[in-house]
C-alpha positions, 0 to 999 in steps of 0.5 A: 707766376705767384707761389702758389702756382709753384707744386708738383714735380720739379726735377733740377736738371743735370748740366751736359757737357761736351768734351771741351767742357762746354754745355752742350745745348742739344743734349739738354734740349733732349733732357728737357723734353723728356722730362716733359714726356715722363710727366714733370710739372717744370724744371729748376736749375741748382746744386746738381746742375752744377752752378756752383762750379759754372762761371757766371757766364755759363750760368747765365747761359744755361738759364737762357737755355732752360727757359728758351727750350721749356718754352712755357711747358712749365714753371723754370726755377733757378738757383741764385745763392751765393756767398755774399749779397752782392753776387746773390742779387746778381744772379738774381737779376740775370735769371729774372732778365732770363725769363726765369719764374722763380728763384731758389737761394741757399744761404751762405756756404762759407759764413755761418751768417747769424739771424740778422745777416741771414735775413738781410741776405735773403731780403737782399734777393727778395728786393732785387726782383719780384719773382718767387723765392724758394729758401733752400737749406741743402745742409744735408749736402752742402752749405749752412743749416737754417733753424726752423724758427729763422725760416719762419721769420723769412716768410714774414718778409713776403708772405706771397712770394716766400717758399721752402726747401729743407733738406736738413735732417730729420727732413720729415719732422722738420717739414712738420716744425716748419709748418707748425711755425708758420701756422700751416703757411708755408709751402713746402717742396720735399728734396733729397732726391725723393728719398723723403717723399713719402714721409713728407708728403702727408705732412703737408709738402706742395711739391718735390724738386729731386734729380733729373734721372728718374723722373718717372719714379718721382712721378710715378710716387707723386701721382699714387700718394695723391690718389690715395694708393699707399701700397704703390708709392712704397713699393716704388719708394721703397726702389728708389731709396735703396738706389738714393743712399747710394748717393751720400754727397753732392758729387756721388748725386752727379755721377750717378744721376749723369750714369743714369742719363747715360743708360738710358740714351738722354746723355751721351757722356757721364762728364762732371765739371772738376774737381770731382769728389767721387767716382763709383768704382766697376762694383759700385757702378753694377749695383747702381745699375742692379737697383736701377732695373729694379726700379724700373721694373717696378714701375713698369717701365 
């Protein structure tokens, strides 16, 4: 698959768990399918799938998985950074041998690495495969920002296989920033689990990669922006957004992402590899379930 092919609605999916711990292969078959049946464009494995905290076999698992299961419905993306160039091009190699379509990498989390390290790290994971790679800076929830002009240096690496994901804020202006660094070139996927989509998408985004849990108001807002209706993607958006800053952290997008899951039949358990972070307490839990039929009304679901 080339970048360009690389657009639309990519939701990272949720990992299940049974209660051994073990990744239970069923439930992400339903997952998967059903995000299909709600509209998405492929799926990607990353932060909310809980990679950083699966083993490497566990993470090679769940890609044979995902790509076994998606069989061809759609591209299979899958994040492959970590904290050195070593294991990078490690995960890498194995999501290629997988099946994957493209990969996705954050920089360094611990090391706040300077340009020439930085651009040494990603050429690294270029050179390893000749899959597409999406430069992620999720600083908004975990890991190291990257300024625009270092990202703009990491398209020169390759043009055709080099894209974006910049979750550092102010997510809009910096989508804007970006592309005006690269000339209009880069290609660019929205995060932060829709909250930024309106914003971002008349600045020039190719595609959204958000949580698992409701991809039928990512859609939903995807398919009336590109129509031209304004007035439905907002009135969505404005739902989704009241529910998504309840999510400040990375282990606040699992518990709730996995509470939606679970109301809505896919999961059967709102299980998180620990240690966990966060836990929403009763009240919390009831207005997250209070915004959630709000949204779901409003798409008409």
């Amino acid at each position: 698959m080339s970048a360009k092919e690389l657009k639309g609605v990519l939701p990272v999916i949720q990992t299940p768990f049974r209660q051994d711990g073990s990744i239970n292969r069923d439930i992400l078959h339903r997952e998967i399918d059903w995000l299909f049946a709600e509209g998405v464009d492929g799926i990607v494995i990353a932060m909310v799938s809980e990679v950083l905290r699966l083993t490497d076999l566990e993470r090679d698992t769940l890609t044979r998985h995902c790509v076994e299961i998606v069989a061809g419905r759609g591209p299979v993306v899958a994040s492959v950074g970590a904290e050195s160039s070593a294991q990078a091009i490690r995960h890498a190699k194995a999501a290629a041998d997988a099946g994957t379509d493209a990969l996705m990498a954050i920089p360094p989390s611990l090391t706040r690495c300077p340009v020439d390290e930085l651009v040494r790290y990603y050429q690294a994971i270029l050179d390893a495969t000749p899959l597409p790679l999406v430069v992620q800076d999720a600083s908004g929830y975990v890991g190291n920002s990257i300024p625009v002009p270092t990202q703009a240096a990491l398209l020169e690496l390759a043009p055709d296989r080099v894209l974006f994901k910049p979750e550092a804020q102010p997510i809009g202006p910096n989508v804007s920033a970006l592309l005006e660094a690269t000339g209009g070139r880069a290609r660019i996927f929205e995060g932060t689990a829709g909250l930024a989509l309106m914003d971002s998408y008349p600045r020039g985004i190719v595609g959204t990669m958000p949580g698992a849990d409701v991809p039928w108001a990512i859609v939903a807002i995807w398919q009336a922006m590109a129509a031209g209706d304004e007035r439905r993607a907002g009135n969505i958006h404005a739902r989704l957004a009241a529910l998504v800053n309840l999510m400040h952290n990375l282990d606040a997008y699992l518990a709730i992402e996995k509470l939606l899951l679970v109301e809505q039949g896919i999961f059967e358990n709102e299980l998180v590899r620990g240690p966990v972070g966060y836990q929403a307490d009763a009240q919390t839990r009831e207005e997250i379930l209070r915004l959630f039929r709000a949204l779901r009304e409003e798409c008409g679901k």
